[in-house]
ZADODO-826141 format. One record per residue (C-alpha): residue in one letter; x, y, z. Coordinates in Angstrom, 1 decimal. Layout:
% residues N
<atom><rest>A</rest><x>X</x><y>Y</y><z>Z</z></atom>
...
END
This chain:
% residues 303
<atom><rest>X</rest><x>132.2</x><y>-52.4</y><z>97.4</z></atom>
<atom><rest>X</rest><x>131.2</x><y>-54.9</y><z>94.9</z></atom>
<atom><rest>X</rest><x>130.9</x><y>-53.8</y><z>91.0</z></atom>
<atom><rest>X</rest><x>127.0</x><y>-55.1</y><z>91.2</z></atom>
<atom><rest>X</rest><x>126.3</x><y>-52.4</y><z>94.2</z></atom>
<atom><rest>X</rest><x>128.2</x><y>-50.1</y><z>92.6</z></atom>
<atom><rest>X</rest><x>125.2</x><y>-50.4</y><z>89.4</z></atom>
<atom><rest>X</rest><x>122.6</x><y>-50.6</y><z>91.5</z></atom>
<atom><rest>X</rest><x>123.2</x><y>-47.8</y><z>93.4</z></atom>
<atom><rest>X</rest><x>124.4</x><y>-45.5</y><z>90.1</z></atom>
<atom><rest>X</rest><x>120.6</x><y>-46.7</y><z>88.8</z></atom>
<atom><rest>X</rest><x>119.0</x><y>-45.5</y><z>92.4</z></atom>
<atom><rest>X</rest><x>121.1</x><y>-42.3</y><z>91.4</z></atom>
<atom><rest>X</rest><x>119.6</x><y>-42.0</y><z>88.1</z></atom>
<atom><rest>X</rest><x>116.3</x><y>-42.5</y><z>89.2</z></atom>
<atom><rest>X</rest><x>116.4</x><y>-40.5</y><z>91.8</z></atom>
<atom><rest>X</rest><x>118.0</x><y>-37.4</y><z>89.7</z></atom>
<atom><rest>X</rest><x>115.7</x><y>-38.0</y><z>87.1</z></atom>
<atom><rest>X</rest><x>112.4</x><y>-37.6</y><z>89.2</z></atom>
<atom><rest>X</rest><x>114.0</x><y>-34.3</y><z>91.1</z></atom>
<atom><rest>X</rest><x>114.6</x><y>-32.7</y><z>87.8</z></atom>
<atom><rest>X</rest><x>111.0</x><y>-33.9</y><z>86.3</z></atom>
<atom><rest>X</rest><x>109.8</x><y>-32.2</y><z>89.5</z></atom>
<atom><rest>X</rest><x>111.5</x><y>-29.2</y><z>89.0</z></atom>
<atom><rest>X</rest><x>110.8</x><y>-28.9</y><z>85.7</z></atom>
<atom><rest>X</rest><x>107.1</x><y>-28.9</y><z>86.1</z></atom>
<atom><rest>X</rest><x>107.6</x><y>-26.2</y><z>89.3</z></atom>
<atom><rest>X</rest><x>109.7</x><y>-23.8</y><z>87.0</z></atom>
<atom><rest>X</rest><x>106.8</x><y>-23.6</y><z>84.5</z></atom>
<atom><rest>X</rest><x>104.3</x><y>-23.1</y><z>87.0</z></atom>
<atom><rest>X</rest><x>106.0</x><y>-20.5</y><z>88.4</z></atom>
<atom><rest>X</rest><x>106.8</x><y>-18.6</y><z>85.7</z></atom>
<atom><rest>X</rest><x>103.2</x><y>-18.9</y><z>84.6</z></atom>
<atom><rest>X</rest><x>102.3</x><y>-17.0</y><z>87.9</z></atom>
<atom><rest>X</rest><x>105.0</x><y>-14.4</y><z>87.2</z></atom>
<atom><rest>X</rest><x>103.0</x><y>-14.0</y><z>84.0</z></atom>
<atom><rest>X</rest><x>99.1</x><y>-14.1</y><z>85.8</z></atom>
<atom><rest>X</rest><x>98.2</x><y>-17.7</y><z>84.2</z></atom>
<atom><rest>X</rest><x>97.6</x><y>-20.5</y><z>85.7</z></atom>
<atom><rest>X</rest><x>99.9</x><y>-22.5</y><z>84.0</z></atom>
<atom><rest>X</rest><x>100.7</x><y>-26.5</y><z>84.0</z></atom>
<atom><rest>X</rest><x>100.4</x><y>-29.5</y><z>86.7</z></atom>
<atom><rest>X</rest><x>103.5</x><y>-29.6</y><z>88.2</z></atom>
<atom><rest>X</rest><x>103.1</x><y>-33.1</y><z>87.1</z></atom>
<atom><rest>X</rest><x>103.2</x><y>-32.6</y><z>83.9</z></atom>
<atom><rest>X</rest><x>106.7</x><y>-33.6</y><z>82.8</z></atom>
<atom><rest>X</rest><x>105.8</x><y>-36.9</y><z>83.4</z></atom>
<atom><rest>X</rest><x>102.5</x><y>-37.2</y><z>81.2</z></atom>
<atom><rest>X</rest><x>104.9</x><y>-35.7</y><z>78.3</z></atom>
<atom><rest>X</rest><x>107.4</x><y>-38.4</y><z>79.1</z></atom>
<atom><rest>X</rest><x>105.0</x><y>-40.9</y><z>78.8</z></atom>
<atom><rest>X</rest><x>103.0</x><y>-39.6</y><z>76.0</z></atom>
<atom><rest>X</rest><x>106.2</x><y>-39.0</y><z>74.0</z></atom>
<atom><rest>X</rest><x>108.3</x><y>-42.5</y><z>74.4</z></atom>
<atom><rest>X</rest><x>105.0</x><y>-44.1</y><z>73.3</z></atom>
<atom><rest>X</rest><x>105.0</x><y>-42.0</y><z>70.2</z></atom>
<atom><rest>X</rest><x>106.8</x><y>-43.9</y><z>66.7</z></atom>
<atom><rest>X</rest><x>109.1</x><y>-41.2</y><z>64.8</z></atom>
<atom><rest>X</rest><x>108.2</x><y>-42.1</y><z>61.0</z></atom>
<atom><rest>X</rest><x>110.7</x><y>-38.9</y><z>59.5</z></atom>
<atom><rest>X</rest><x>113.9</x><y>-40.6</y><z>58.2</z></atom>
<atom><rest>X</rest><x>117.4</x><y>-38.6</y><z>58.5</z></atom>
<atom><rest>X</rest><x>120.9</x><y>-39.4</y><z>58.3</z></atom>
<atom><rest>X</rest><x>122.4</x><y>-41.7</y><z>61.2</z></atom>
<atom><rest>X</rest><x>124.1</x><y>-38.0</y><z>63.0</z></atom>
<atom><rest>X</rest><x>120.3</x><y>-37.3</y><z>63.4</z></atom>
<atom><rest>X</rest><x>119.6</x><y>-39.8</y><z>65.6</z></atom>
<atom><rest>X</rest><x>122.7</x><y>-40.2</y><z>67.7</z></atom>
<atom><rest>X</rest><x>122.3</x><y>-36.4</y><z>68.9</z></atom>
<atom><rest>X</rest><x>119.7</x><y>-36.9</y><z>71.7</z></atom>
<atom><rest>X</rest><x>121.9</x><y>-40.2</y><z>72.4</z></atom>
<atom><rest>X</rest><x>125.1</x><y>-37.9</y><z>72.8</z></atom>
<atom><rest>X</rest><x>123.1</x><y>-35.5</y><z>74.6</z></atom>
<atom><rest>X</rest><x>121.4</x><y>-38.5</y><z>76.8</z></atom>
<atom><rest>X</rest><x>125.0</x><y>-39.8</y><z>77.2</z></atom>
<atom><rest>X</rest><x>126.5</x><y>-36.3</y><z>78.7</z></atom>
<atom><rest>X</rest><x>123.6</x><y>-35.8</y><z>81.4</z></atom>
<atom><rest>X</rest><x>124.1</x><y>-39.5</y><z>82.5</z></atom>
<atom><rest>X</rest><x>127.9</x><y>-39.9</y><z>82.6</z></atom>
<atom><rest>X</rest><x>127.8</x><y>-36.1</y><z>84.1</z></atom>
<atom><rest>X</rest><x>125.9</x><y>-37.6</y><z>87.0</z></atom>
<atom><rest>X</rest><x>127.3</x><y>-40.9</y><z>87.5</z></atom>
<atom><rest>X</rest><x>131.2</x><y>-39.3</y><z>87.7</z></atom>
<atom><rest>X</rest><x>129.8</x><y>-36.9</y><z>90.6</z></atom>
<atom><rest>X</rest><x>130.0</x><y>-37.7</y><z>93.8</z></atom>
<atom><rest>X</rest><x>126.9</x><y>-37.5</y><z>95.6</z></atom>
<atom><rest>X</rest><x>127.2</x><y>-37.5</y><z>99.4</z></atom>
<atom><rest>X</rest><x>130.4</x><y>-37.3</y><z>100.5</z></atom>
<atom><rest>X</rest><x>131.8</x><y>-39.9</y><z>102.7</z></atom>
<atom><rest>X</rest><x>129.3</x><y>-42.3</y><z>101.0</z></atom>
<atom><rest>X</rest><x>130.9</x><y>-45.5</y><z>99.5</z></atom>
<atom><rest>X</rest><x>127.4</x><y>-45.9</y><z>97.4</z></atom>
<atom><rest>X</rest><x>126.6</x><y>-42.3</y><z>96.2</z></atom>
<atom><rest>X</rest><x>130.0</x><y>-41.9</y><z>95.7</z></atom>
<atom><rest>X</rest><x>129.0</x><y>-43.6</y><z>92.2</z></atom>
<atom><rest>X</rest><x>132.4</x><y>-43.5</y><z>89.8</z></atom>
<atom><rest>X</rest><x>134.0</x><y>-40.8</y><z>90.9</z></atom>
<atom><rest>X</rest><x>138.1</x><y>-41.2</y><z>91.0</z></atom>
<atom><rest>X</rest><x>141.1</x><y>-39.6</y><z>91.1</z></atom>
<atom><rest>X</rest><x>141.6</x><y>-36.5</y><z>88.3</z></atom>
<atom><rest>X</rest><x>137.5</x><y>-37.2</y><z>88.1</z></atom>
<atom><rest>X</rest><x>136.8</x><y>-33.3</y><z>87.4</z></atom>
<atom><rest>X</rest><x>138.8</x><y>-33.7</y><z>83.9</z></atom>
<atom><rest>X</rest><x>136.1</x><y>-35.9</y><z>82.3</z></atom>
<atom><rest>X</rest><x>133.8</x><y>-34.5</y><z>84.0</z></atom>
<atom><rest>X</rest><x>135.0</x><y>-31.2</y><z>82.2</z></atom>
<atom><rest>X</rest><x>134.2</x><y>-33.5</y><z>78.4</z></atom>
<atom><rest>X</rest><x>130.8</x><y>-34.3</y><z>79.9</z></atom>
<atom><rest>X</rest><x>129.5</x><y>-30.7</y><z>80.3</z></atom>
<atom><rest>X</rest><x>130.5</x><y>-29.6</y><z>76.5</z></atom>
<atom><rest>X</rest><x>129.8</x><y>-33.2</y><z>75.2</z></atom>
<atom><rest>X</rest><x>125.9</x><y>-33.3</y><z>74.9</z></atom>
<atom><rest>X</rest><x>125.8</x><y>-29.7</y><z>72.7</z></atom>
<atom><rest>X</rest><x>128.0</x><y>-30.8</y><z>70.1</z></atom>
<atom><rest>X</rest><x>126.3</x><y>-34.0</y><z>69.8</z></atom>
<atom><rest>X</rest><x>123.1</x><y>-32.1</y><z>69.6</z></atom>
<atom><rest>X</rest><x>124.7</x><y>-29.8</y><z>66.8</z></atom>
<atom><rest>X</rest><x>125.9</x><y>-32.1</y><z>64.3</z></atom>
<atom><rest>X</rest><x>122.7</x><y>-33.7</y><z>64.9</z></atom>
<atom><rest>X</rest><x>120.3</x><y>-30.6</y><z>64.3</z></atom>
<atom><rest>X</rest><x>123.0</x><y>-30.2</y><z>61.1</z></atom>
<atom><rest>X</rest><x>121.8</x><y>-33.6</y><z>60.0</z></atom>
<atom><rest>X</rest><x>117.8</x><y>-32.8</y><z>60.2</z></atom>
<atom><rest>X</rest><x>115.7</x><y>-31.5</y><z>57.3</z></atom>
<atom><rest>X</rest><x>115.3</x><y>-28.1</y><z>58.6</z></atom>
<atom><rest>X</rest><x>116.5</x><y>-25.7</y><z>56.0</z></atom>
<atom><rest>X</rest><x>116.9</x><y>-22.9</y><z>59.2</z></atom>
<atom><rest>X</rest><x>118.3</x><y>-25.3</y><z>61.3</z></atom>
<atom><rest>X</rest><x>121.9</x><y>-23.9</y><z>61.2</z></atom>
<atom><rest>X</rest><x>120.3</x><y>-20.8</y><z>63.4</z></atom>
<atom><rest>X</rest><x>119.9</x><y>-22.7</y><z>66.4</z></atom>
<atom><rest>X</rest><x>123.5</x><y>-24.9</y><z>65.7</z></atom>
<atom><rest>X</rest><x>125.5</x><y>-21.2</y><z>65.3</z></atom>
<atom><rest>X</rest><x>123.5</x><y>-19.5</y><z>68.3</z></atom>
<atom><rest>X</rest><x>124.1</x><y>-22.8</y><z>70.8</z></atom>
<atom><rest>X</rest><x>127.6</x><y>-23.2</y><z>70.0</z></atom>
<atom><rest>X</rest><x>128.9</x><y>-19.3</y><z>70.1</z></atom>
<atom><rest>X</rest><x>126.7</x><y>-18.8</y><z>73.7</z></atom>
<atom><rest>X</rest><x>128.2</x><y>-22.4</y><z>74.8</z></atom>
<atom><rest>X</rest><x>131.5</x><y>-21.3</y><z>74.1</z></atom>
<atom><rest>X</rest><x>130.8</x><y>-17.8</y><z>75.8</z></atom>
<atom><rest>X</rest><x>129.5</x><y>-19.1</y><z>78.7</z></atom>
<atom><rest>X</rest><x>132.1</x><y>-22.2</y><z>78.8</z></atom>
<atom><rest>X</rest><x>135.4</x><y>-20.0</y><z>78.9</z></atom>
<atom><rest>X</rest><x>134.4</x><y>-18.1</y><z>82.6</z></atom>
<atom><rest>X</rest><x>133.1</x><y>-22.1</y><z>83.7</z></atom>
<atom><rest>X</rest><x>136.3</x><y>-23.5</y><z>82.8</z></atom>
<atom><rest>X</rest><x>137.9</x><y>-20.5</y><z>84.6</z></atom>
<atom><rest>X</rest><x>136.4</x><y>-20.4</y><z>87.8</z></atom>
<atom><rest>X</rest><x>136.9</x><y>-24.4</y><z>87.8</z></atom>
<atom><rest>X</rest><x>140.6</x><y>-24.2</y><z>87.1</z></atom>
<atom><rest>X</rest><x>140.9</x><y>-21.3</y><z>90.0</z></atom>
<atom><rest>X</rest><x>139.3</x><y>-24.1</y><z>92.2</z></atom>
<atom><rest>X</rest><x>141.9</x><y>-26.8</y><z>91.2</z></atom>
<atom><rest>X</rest><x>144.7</x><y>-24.6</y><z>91.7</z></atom>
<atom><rest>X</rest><x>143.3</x><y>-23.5</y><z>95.4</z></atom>
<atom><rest>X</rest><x>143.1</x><y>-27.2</y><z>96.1</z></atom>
<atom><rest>X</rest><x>146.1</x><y>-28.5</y><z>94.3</z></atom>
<atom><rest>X</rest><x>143.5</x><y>-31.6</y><z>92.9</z></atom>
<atom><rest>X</rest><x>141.2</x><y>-33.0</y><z>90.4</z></atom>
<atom><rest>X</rest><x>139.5</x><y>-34.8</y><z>92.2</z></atom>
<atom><rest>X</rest><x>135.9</x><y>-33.4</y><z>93.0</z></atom>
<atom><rest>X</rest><x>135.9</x><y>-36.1</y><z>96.7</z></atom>
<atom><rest>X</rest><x>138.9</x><y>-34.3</y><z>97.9</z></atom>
<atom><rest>X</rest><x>137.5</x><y>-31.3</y><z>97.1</z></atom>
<atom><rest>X</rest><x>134.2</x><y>-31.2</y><z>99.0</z></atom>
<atom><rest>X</rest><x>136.6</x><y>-33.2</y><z>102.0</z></atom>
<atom><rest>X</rest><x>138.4</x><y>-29.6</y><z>102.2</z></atom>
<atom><rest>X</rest><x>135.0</x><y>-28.3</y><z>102.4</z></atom>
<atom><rest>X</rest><x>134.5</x><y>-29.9</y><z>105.6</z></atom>
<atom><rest>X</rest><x>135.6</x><y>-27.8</y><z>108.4</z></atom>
<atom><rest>X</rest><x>132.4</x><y>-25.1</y><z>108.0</z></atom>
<atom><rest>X</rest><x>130.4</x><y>-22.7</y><z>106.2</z></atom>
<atom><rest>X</rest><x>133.7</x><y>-20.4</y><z>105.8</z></atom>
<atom><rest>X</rest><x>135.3</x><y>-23.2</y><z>104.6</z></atom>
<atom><rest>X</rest><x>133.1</x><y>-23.1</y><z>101.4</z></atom>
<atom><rest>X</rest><x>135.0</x><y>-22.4</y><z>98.0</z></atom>
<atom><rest>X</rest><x>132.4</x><y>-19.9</y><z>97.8</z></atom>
<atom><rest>X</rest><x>134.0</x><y>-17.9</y><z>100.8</z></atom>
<atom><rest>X</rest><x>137.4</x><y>-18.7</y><z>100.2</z></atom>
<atom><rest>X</rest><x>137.5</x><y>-18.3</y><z>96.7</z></atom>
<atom><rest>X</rest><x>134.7</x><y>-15.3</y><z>95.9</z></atom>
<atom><rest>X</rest><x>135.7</x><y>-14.4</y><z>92.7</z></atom>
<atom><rest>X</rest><x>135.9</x><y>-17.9</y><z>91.2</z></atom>
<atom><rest>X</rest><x>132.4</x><y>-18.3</y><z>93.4</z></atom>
<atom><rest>X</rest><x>130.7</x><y>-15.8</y><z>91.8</z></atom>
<atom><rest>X</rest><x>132.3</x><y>-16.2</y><z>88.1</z></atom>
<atom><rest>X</rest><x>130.7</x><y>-19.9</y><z>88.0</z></atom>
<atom><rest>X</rest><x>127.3</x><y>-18.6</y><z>89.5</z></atom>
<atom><rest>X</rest><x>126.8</x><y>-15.8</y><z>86.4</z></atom>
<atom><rest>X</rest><x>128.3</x><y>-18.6</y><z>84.0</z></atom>
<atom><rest>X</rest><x>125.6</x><y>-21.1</y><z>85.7</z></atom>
<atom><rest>X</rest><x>123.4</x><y>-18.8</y><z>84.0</z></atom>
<atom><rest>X</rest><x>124.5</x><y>-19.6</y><z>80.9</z></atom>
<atom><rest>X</rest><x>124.5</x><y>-23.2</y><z>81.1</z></atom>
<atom><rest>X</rest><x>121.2</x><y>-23.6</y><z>82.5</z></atom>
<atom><rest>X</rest><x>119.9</x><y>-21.8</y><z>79.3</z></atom>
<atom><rest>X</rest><x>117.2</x><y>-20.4</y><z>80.6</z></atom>
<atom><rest>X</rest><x>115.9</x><y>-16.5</y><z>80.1</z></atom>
<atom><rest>X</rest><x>117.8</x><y>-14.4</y><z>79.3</z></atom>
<atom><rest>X</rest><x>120.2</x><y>-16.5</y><z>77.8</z></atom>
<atom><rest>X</rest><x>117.5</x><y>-19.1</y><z>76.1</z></atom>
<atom><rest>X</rest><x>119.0</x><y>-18.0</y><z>72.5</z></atom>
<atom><rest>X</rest><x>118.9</x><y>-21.7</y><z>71.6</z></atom>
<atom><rest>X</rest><x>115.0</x><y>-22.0</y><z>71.5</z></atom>
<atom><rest>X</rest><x>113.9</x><y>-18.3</y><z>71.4</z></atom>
<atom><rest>X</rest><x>110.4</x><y>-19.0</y><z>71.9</z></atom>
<atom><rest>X</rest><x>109.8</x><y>-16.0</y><z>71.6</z></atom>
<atom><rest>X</rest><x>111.7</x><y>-15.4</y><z>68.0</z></atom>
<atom><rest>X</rest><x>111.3</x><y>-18.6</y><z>66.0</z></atom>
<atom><rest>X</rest><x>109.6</x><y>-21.5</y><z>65.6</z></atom>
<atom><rest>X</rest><x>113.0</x><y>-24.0</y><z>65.3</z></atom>
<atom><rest>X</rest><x>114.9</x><y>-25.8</y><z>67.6</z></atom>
<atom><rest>X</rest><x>115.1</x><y>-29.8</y><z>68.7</z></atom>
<atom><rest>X</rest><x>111.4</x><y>-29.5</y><z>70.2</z></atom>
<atom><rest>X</rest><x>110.2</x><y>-29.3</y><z>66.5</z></atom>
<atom><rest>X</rest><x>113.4</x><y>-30.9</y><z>64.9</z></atom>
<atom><rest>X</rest><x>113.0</x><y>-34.0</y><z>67.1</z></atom>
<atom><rest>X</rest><x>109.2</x><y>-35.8</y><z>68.0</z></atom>
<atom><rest>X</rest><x>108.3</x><y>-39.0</y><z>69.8</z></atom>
<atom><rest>X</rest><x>111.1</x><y>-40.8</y><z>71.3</z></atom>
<atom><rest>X</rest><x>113.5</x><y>-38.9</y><z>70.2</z></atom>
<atom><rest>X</rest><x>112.3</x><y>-35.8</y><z>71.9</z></atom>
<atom><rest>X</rest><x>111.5</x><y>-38.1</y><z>74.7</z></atom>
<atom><rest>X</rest><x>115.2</x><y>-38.7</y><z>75.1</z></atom>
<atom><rest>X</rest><x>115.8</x><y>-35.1</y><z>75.2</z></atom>
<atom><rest>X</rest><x>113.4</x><y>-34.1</y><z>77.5</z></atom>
<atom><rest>X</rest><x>114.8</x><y>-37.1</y><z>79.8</z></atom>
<atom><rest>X</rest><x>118.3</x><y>-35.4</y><z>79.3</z></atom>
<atom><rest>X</rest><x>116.3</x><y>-32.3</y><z>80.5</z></atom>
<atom><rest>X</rest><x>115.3</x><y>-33.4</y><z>83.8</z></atom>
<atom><rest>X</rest><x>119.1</x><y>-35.4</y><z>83.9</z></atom>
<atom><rest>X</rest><x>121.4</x><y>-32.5</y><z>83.0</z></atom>
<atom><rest>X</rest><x>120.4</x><y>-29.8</y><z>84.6</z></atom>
<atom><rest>X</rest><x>120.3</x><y>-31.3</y><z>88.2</z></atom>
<atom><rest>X</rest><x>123.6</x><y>-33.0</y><z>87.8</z></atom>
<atom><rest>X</rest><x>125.1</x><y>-29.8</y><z>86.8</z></atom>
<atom><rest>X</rest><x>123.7</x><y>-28.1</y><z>90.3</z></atom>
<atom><rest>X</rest><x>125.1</x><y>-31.1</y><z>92.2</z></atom>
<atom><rest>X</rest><x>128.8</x><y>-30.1</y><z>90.5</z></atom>
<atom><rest>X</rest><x>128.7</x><y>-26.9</y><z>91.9</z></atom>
<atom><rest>X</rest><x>127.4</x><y>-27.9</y><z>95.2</z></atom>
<atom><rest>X</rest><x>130.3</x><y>-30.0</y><z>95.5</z></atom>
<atom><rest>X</rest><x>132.7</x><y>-27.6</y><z>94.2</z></atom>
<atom><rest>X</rest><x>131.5</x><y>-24.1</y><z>95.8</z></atom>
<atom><rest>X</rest><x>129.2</x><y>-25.1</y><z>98.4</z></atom>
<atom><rest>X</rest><x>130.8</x><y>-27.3</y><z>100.9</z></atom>
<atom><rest>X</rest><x>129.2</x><y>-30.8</y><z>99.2</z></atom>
<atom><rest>X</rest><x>126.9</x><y>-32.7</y><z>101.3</z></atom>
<atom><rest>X</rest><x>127.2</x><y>-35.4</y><z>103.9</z></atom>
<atom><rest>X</rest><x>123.4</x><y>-36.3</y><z>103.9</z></atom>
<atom><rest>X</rest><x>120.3</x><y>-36.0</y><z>101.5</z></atom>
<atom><rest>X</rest><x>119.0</x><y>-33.4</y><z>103.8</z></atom>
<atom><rest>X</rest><x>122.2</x><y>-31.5</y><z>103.3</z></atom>
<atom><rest>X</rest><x>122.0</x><y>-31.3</y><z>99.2</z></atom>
<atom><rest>X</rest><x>118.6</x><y>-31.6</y><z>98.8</z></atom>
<atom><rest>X</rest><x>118.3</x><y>-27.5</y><z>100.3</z></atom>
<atom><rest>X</rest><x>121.5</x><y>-26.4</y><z>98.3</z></atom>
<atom><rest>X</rest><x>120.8</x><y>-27.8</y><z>95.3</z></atom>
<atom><rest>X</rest><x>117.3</x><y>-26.8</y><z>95.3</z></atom>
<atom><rest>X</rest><x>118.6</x><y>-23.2</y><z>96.1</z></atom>
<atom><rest>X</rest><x>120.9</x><y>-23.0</y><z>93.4</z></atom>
<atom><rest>X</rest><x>118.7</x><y>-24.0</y><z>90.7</z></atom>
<atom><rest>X</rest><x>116.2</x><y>-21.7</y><z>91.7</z></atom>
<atom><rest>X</rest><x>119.1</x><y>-19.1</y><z>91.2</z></atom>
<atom><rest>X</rest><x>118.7</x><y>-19.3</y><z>87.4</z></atom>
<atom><rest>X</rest><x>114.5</x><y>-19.5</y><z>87.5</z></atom>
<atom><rest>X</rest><x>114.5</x><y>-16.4</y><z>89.6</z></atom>
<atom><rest>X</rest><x>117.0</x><y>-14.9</y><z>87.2</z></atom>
<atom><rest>X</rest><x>115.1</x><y>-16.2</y><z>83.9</z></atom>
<atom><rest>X</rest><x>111.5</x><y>-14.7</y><z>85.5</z></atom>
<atom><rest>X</rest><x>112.8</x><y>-11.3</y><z>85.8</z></atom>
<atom><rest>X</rest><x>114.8</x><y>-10.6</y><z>82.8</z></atom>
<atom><rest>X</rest><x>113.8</x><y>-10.8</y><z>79.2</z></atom>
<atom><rest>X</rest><x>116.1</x><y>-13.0</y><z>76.7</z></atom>
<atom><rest>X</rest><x>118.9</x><y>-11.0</y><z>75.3</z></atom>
<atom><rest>X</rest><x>119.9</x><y>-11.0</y><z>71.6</z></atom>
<atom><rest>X</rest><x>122.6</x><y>-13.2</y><z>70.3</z></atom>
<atom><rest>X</rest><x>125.3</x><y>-10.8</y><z>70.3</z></atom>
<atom><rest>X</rest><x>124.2</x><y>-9.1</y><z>73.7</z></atom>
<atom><rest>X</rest><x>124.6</x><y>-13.0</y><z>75.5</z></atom>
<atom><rest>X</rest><x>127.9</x><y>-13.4</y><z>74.0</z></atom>
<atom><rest>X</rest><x>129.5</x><y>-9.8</y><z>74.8</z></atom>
<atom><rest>X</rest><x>128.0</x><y>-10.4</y><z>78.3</z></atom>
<atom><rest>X</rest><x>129.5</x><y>-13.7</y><z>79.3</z></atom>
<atom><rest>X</rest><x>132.9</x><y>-12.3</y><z>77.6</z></atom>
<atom><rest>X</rest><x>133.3</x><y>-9.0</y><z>79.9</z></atom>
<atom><rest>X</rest><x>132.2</x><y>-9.3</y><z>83.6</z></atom>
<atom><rest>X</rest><x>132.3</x><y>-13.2</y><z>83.8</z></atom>
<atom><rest>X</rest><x>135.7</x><y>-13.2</y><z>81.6</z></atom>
<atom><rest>X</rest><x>137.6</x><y>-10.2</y><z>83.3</z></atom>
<atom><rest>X</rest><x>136.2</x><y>-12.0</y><z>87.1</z></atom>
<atom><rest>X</rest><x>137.4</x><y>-15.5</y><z>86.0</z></atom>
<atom><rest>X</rest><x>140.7</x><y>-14.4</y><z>84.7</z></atom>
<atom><rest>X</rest><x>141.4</x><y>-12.0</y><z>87.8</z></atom>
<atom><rest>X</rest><x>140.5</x><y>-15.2</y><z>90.1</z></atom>
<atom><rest>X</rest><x>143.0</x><y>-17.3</y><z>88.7</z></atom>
<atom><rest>X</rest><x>145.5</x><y>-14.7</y><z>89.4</z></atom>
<atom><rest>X</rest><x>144.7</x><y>-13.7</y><z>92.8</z></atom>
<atom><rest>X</rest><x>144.6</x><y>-17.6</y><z>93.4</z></atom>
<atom><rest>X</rest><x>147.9</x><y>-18.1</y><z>92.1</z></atom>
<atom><rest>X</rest><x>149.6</x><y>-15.0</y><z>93.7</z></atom>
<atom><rest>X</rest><x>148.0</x><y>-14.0</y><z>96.7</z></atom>
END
C-alpha cells in the first residue's frame, strides 16, 4: 500500500476515533447524571464545547513548557492510535503498526501525563503541584500492574508485535488472552481503571475536593486540545486491550461491541464507587493488582 493511502486512511482513523470518543463522552455524563436523578447534558454536547472552545483566544501568557503540555498530551493519544492496529487482516486500518510495535506503544501511554506535568508545573497556579504529585504517584501505581500484565502477554506469545498477537487470537473465544492468560486478563482490567481516571481513581481533578486541575489551568484552545485528547486517548487505549486480551477484531462490527463494552467497564465502575483518597488509590493499585500481575508473569513463565 502506497504511503498517500497509508495517511488517508490513519486521518479516517482519527476521525473516526475521535467522533466515538466525543460520543461517549457525552453518554458517560448523561448517564452518570441519571445515576444521580438529573437530567444531565445532550449527549451532543462534547461537540458544542469543542467548538466553542477552539474558537476561544487564550490571552494568559506562561513559559513555552505551558503550552507544549496539551501538545505532548495531544501527541500521546494520536500516535497511541495510529501505532494500533485496527482490524486485523486489514492492510488500511492496520495504520503503522510493525514489528516490536507494543514497545513504543508502551512510551505513548506514559507520554501524554508527563508532558501534562511539566506543563501544569509551568502555569501560574500557586496549587498546581497538587494535581502534578497526585497524577504522577496514581500513574505510576496504576502503570507498574499495566506494564505487568503486558509483559505476561509478550512472554505467552513470544512477540512484540500487537498484529501477531491478535493473529493468535484467531482460532476462538477460548483463544482470547483473556482465557488463556486470566491473571494477566484481569490485572490489566483493574489497572484499566486506573488509566481511564475516572471515579474512584479521578484524584487528578477531584471535583469534588478542589477547584485546580488543567480544566482551570488551561482555557480556549488549549483546553480545546485537551478535551480532543479526551475523546482520542481513552478510545485508543480500549482498542489496545481489545487487541491484546480480547481476540482483536476482523470487522467494525466485531470492535465496535468490545470496545464499547470495555469502556463501559470503567463508567459502570466510576457510577458506583465514590473517589478514593490519594493514598487509598495508590496502596490499592500496589496490592491486589501488584501481587496478580507479578504472580502472572510467573505462572506464564513456569507453568
Amino acid at each position: 500500500m502506497s504511503w498517500t493511502l497509508r495517511i488517508l486512511y490513519a486521518l479516517l482513523t482519527l476521525f473516526i476515533v475521535m467522533n466515538v470518543g466525543l460520543l461517549l463522552n457525552g453518554v458517560t455524563r448523561k448517564i452518570y447524571a441519571r445515576v444521580n436523578r438529573r437530567v444531565g447534558i445532550r449527549f451532543y454536547q462534547p461537540y458544542i464545547d469543542l467548538v466553542k472552545n477552539y474558537s476561544l483566544t487564550n490571552l494568559v501568557t506562561h513559559g513555552v513548557m505551558f503550552y507544549l503540555g496539551p501538545i505532548f498530551r495531544l501527541t500521546s493519544g494520536v500516535g497511541l492510535i495510529l501505532f494500533i492496529p485496527l482490524i486485523y487482516g486489514s492492510q488500511g486500518f492496520s495504520n503503522f503498526s510493525f514489528s516490536g510495535d507494543a514497545v513504543l506503544i508502551l512510551y505513548f501511554l506514559f507520554f501524554g501525563t508527563l508532558g501534562m506535568a511539566l506543563g501544569s508545573g509551568e502555569s501560574g497556579q500557586p496549587h498546581s503541584a497538587i494535581g502534578v504529585a497526585r497524577g504522577l504517584a496514581q500513574v505510576t501505581a496504576a502503570e507498574i500492574p499495566l506494564v505487568l500484565s503486558f509483559l505476561s502477554v509478550f512472554i505467552q506469545y513470544q512477540s512484540l508485535s500487537i498484529t501477531e498477537i491478535v493473529g493468535a487470537q484467531q482460532s476462538g473465544i477460548l483463544q482470547w488472552t483473556f482465557f488463556t492468560n486470566p491473571l494477566a486478563g484481569v490485572t490489566a482490567l483493574l489497572a484499566f481503571l486506573g488509566s481511564m481516571m475516572r471515579s474512584p481513581f479521578d484524584v487528578v481533578l477531584a471535583p469534588q475536593e478542589i477547584p485546580i486541575g488543567p480544566p482551570t489551568e488551561y482555557h480556549g484552545a488549549f483546553l480545546g486540545v485537551l478535551q480532543t485528547n479526551r475523546a482520542i486517548f481513552p478510545v485508543a487505549k480500549t482498542i489496545l486491550y481489545v487487541n491484546l486480551f480480547f481476540g482483536g477484531a476482523a470487522s467494525w462490527p466485531a470492535l465496535i461491541p468490545k470496545a464499547f463494552l470495555l469502556y463501559m467497564w470503567s463508567v459502570v465502575v466510576g457510577t458506583v464507587f465514590p473517589r478514593y483518597r490519594v493514598d487509598q488509590s495508590i496502596r490499592w493499585f500496589l496490592k491486589v493488582p501488584l501481587a496478580l500481575g507479578l504472580l502472572s508473569i510467573v505462572c506464564i513463565h513456569f507453568c
